[in-house]
Structures are given as C-alpha cells and as structure tokens.
Backbone as ProteinMPNN parsed JSONL, in Angstrom:
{"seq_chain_A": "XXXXXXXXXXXXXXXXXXXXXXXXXXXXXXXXXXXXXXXXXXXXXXXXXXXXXXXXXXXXXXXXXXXXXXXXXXXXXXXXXXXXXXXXXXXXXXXXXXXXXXXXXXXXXXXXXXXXXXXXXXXXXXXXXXXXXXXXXXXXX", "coords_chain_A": {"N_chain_A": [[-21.718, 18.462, 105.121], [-22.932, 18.462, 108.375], [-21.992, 17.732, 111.778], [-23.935, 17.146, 114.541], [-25.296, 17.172, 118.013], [-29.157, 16.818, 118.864], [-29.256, 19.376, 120.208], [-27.774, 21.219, 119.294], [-29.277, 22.069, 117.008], [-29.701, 24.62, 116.019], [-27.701, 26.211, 116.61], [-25.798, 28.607, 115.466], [-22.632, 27.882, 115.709], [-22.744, 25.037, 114.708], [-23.143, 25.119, 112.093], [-23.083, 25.838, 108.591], [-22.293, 28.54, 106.715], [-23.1, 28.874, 103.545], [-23.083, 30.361, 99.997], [-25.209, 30.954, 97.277], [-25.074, 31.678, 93.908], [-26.097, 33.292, 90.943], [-25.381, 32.826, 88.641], [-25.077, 29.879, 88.296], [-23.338, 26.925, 88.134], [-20.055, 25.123, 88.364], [-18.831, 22.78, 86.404], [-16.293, 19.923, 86.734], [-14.068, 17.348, 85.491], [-12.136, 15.328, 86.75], [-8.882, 13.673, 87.872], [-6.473, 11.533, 89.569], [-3.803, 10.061, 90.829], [-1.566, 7.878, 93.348], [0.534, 9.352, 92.873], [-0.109, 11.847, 92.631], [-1.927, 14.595, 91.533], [-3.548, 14.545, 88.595], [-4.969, 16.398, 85.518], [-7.949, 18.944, 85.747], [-10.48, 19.903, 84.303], [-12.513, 21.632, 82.964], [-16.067, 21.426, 82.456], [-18.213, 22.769, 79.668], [-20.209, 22.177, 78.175], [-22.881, 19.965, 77.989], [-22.621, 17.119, 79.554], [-22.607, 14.273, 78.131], [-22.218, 10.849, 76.57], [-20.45, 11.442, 74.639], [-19.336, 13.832, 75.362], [-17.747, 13.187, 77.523], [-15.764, 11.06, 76.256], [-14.261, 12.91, 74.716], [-13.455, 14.583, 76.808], [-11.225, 12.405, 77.955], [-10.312, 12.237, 75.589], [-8.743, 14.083, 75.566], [-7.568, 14.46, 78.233], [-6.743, 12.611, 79.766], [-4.865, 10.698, 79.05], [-2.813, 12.745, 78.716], [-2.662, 13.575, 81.421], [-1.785, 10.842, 82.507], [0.822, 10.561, 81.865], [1.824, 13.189, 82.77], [1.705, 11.996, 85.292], [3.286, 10.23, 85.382], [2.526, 7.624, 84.653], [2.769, 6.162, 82.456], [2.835, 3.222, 82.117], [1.982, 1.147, 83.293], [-1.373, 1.771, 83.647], [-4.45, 1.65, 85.015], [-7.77, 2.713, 84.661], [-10.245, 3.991, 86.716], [-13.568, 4.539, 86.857], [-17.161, 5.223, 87.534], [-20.145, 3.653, 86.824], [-21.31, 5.43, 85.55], [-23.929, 5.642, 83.028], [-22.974, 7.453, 80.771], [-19.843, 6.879, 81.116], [-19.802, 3.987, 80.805], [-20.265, 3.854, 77.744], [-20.523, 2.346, 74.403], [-18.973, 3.581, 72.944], [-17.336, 5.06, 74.505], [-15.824, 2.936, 75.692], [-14.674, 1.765, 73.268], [-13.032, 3.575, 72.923], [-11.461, 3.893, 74.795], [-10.332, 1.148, 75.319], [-9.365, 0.748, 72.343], [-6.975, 2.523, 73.051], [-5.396, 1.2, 74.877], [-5.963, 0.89, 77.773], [-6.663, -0.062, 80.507], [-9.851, -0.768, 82.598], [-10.667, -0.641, 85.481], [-12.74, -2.547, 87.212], [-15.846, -2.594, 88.939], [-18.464, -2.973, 91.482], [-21.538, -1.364, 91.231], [-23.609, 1.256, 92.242], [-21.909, 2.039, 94.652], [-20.893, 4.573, 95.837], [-19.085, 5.307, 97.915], [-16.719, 3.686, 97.886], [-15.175, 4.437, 95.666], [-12.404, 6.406, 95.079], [-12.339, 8.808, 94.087], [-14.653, 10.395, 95.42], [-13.807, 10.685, 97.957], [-11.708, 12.568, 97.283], [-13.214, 14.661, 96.05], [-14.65, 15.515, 98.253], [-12.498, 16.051, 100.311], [-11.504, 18.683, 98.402], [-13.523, 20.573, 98.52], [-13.53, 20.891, 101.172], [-11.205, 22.192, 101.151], [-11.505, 24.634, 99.619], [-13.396, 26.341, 101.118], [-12.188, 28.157, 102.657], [-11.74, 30.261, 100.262], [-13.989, 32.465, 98.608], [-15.155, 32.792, 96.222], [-16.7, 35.682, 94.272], [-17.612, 35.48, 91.756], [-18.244, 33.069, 88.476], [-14.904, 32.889, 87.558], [-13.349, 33.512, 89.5], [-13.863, 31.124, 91.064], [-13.132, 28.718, 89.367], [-10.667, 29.837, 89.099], [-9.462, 29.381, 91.627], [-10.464, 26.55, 92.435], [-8.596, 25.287, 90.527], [-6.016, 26.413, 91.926], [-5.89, 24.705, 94.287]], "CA_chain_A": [[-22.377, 17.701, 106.133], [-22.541, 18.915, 109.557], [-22.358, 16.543, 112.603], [-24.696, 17.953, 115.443], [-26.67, 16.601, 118.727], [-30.356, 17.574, 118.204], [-29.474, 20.06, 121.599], [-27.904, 21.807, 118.832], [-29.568, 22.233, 115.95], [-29.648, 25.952, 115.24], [-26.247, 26.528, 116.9], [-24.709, 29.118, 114.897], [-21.716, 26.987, 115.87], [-22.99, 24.203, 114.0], [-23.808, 25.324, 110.542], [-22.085, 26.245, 107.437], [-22.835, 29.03, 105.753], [-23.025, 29.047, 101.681], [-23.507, 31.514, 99.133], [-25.007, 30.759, 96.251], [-24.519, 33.054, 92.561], [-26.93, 33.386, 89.906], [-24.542, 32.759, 87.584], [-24.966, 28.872, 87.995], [-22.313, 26.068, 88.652], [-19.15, 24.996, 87.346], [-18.694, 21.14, 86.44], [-15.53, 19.571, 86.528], [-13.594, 16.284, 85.783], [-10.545, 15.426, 87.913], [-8.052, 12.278, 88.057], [-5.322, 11.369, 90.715], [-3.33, 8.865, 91.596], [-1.134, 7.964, 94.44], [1.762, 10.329, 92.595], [-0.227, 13.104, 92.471], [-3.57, 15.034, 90.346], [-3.566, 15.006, 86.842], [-5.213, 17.033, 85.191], [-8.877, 19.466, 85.982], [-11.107, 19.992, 82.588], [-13.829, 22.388, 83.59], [-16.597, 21.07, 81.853], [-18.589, 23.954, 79.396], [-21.261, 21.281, 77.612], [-23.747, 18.775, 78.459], [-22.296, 15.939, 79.861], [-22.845, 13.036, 77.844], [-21.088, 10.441, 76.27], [-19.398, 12.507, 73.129], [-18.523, 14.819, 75.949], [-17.034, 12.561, 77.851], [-15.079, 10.576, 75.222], [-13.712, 13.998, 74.404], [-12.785, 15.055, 77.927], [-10.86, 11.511, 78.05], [-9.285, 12.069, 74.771], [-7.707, 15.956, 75.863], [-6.829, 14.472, 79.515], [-6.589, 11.337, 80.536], [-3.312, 10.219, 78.892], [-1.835, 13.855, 79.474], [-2.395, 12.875, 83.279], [-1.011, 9.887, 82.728], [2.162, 11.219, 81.523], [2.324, 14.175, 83.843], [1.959, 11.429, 86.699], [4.071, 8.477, 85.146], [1.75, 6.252, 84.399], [2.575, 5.537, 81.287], [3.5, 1.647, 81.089], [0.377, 0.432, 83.848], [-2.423, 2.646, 84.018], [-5.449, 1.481, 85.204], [-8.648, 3.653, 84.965], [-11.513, 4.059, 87.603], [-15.082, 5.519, 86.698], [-18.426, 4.667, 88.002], [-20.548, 3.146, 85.926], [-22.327, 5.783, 85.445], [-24.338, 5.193, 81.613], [-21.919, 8.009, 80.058], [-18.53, 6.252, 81.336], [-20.018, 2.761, 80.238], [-20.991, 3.82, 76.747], [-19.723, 2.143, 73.354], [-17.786, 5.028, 72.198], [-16.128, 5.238, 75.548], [-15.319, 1.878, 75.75], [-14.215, 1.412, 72.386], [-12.146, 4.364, 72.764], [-10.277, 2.893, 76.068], [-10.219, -0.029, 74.495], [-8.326, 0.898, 71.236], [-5.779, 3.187, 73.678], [-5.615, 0.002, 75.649], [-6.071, 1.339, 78.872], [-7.232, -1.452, 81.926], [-10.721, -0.062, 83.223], [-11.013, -1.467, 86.787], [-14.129, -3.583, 87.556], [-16.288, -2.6, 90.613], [-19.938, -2.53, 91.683], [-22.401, -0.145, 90.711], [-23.675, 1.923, 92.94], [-20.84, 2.32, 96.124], [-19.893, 5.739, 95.609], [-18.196, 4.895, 98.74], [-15.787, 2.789, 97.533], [-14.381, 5.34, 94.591], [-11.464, 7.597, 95.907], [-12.016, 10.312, 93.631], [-15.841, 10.64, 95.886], [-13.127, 11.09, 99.21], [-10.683, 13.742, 96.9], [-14.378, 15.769, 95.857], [-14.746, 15.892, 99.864], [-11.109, 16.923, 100.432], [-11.567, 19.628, 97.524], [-14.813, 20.949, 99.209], [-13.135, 21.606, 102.327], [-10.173, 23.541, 101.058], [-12.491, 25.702, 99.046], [-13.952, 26.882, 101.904], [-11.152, 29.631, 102.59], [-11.852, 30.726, 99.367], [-14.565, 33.063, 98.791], [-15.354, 33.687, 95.113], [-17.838, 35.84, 93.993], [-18.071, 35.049, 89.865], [-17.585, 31.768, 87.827], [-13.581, 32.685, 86.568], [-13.021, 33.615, 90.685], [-14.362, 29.762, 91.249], [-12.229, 28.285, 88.695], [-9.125, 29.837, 89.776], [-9.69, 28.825, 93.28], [-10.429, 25.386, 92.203], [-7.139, 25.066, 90.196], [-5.228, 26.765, 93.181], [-6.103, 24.048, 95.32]], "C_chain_A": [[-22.037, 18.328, 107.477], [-23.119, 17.811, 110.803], [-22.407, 17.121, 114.044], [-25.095, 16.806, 116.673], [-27.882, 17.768, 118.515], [-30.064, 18.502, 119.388], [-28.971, 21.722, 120.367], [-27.967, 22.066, 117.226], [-29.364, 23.092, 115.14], [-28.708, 26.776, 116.063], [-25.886, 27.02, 115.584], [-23.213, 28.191, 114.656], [-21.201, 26.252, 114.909], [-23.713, 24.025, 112.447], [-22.651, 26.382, 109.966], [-22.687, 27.046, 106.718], [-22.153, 29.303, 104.0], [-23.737, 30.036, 100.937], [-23.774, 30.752, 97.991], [-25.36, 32.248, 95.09], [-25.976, 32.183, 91.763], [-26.138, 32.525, 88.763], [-24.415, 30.892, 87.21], [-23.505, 28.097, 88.856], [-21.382, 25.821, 87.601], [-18.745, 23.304, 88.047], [-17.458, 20.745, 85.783], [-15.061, 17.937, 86.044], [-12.209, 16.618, 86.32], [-9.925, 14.281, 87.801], [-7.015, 12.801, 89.256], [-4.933, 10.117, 90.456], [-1.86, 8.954, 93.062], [0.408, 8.938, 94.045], [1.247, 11.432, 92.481], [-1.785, 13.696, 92.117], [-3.007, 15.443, 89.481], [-4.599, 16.507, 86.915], [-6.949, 17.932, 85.251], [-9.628, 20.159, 84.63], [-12.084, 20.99, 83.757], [-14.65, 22.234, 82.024], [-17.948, 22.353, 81.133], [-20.498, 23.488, 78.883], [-21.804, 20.393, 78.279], [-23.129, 17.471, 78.48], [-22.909, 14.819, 79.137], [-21.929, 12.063, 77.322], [-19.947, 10.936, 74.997], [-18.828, 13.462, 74.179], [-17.254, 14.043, 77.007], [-16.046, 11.758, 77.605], [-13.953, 11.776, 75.03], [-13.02, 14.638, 75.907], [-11.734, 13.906, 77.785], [-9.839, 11.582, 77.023], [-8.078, 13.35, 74.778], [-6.683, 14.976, 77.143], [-6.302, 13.362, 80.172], [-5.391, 10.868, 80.256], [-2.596, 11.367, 79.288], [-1.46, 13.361, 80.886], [-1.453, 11.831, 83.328], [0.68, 9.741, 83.235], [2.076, 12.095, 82.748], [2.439, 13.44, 85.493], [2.75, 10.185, 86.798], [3.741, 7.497, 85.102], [1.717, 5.534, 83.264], [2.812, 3.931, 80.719], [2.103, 1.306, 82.184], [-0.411, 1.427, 84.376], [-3.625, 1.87, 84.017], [-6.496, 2.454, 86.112], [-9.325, 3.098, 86.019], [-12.262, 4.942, 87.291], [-16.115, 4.934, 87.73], [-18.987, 4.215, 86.854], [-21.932, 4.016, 85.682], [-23.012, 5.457, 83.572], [-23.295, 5.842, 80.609], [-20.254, 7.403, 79.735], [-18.866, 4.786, 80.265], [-20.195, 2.65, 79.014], [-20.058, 3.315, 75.374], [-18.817, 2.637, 73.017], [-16.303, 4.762, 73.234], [-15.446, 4.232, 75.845], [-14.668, 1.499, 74.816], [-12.99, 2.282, 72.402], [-10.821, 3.967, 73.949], [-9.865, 1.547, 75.272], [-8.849, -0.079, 73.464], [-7.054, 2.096, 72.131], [-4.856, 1.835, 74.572], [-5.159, 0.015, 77.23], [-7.085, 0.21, 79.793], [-8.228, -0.588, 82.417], [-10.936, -1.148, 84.653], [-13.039, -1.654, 87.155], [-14.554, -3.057, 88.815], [-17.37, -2.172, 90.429], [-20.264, -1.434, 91.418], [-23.045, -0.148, 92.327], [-22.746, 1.706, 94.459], [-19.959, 3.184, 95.803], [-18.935, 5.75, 97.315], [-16.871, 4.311, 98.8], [-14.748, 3.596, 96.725], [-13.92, 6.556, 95.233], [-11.557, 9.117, 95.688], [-13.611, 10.962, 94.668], [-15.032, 11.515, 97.487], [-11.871, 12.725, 98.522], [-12.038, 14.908, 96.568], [-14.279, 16.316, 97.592], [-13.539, 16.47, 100.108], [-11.432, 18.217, 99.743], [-12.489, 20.539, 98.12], [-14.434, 21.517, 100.287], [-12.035, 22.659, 102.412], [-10.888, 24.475, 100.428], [-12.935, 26.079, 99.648], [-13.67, 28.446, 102.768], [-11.119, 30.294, 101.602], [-13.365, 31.559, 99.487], [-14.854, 33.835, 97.543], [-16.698, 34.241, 94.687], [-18.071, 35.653, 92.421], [-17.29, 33.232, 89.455], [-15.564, 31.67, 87.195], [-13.001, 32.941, 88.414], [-12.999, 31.978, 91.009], [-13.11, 29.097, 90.973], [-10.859, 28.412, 88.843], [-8.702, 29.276, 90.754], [-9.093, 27.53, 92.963], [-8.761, 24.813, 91.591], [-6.042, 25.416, 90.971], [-4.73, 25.121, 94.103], [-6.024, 22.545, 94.566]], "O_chain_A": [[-20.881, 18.702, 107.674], [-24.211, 17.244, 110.839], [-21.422, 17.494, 114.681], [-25.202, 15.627, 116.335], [-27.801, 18.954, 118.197], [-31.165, 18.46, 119.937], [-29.478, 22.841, 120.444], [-27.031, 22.217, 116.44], [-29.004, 22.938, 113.973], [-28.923, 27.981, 116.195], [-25.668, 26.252, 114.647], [-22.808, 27.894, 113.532], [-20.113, 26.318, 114.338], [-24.456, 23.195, 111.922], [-21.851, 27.194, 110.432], [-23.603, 26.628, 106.009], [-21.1, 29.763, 103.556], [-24.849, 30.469, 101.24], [-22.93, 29.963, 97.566], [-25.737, 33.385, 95.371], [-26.551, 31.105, 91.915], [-26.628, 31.56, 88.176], [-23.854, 30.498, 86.187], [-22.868, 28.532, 89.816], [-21.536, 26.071, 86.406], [-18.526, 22.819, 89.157], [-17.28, 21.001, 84.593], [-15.97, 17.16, 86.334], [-11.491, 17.618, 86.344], [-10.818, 13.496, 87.481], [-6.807, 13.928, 89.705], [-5.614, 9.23, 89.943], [-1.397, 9.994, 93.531], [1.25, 9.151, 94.918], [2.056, 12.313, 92.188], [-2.753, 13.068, 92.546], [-2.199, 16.366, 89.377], [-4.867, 17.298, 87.82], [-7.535, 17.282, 84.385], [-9.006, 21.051, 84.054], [-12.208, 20.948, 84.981], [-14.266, 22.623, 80.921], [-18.656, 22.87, 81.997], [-21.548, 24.095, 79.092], [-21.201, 19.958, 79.26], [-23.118, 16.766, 77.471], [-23.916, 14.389, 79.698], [-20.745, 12.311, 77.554], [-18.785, 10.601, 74.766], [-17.742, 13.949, 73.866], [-16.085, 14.411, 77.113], [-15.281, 11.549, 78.546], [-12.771, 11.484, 75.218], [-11.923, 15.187, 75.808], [-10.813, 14.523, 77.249], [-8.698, 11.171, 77.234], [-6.99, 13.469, 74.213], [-5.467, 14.807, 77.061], [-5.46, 13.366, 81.07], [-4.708, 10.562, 81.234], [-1.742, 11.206, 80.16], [-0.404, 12.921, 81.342], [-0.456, 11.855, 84.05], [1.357, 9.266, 84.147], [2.308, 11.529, 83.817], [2.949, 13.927, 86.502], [2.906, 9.395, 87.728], [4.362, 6.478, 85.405], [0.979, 4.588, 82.991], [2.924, 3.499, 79.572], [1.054, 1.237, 81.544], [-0.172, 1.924, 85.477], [-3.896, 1.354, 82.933], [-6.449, 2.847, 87.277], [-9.15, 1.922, 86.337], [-11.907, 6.119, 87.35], [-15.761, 4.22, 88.668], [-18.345, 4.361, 85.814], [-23.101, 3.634, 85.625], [-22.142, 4.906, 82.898], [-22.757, 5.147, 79.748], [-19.63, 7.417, 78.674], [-18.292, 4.586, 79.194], [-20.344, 1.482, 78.657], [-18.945, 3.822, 75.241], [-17.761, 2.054, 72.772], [-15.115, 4.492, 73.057], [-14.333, 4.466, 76.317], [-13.794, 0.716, 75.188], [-11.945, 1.823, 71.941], [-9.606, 3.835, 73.799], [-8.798, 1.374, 74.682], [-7.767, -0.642, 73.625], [-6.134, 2.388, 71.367], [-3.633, 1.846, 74.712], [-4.267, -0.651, 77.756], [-8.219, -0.128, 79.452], [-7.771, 0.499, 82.769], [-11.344, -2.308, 84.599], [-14.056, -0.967, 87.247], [-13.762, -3.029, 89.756], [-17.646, -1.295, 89.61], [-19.474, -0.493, 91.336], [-23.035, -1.003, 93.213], [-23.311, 1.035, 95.322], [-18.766, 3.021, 95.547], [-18.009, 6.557, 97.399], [-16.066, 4.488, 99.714], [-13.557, 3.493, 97.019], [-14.585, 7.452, 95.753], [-11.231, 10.108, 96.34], [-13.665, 12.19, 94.612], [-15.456, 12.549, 98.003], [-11.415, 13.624, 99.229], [-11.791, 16.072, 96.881], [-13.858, 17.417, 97.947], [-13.614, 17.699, 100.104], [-11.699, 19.08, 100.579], [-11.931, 21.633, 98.205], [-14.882, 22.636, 100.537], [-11.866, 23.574, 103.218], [-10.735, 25.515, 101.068], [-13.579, 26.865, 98.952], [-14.383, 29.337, 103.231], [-10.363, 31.251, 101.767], [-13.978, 31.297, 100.522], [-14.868, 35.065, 97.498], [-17.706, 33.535, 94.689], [-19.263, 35.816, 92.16], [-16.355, 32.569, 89.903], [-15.062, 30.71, 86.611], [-11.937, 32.336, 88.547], [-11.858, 31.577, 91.238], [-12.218, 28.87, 91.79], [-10.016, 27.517, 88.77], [-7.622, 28.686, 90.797], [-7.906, 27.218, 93.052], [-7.992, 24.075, 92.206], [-5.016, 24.766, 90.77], [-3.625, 24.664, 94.396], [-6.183, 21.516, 95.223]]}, "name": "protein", "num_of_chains": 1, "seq": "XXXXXXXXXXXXXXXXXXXXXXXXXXXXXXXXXXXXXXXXXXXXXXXXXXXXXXXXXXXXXXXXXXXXXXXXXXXXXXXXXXXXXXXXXXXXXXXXXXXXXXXXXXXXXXXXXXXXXXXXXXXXXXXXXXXXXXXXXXXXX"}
C-alpha cells in the first residue's frame, strides 16, 4: 500500500517497485503467538481441506510445543470454508484443541493478517530471483 496526496501520484518517491518471476508464487501457512512463530509449511498442493487437515496435522502441535503451549492452546483461523470443514473440525476436535469464535469476514481483526504485513515489509531487503531464493528469505525472516 502506498500512502500519497494526489500532488503526488507518479512521484518516484512514492511507489514501490516489484518484480514479478515466471516461475509463479509460493503459498505459505504460518502460526505465532505472543512467545514467538511456530512453525512456516510452504504449501506445494491445492489448498483445500485434506490439505489443510494435513498441514495442521505436521504443524500445529509441533508449534505448540516449540512455543509452550502445550496445556492451553487456543487456535485462530478465519472461517474460511477449508478451516471450517468436517474433517478439520473433527480433527481439532479429537486433538482437543479450543478454536476461538469470531466473525466472518474482519480480516482486520486476525493478527496473523498484521504478522503477513510485518513479513511483507522485511522481505523487501531481500531480493530473490527464483522460488528456493524466496523461501529462504522467507524462513530468514
């Protein structure tokens, strides 16, 4: 986001330049809490809910553990359809992990939306040109 008066619009100044690669994007999941960041999955498959279930069952308790959460952990997702889905619920469920309650749509509200923005801005000193350059970065930071 860049925050301009219309005097300057096409101020050099005031613009960010981005590169983009052929090569596509690289899709992550991420956790935190106030001890720290768990753990960064770089996601290879189509996001759905079997993929997501499966990211959840590699990382989410690791994190836990690696951040001491192991006696009250309570998750946060969005509600997006994947997070919400039988599987995934059944699978929290039978771990018996607390999913915190909160409106649909206020990506405002969800911290990990303010740690993507943080992440975004340290990446910016970075400067990779291939997808395993990216990835390192990303885990750097």
């Amino acid at each position: 986001m860049v925050w301009r008066s219309t005097s300057e619009e096409y101020n050099p100044r005031c613009t960010v330049l981005t590169v983009k690669h052929s090569e596509g994007s690289v899709m992550v999941w991420g956790c935190f809490s106030r001890s720290g960041v768990g753990n960064l999955c770089f996601i290879d498959n189509i996001m759905d809910r079997f993929c997501y279930r499966e990211i959840l069952q590699k990382n989410l308790l690791q994190s836990a553990m690696k951040l001491g959460l192991t006696r009250s952990l309570v998750f946060q997702h969005d509600n997006d359809p994947k997070h919400t889905a039988k599987i995934v619920k059944d699978w929290l469920k039978g771990k018996k992990i607390e999913v915190l309650k909160w409106p649909a749509s206020s990506p405002d509200m969800n911290p990990i939306e303010h740690m993507w923005d943080e992440l975004e801005r340290r990446m910016k000193k970075h400067h990779p040109s291939n997808k395993e350059e990216l990835k390192q970065a990303l885990l750097q930071e």
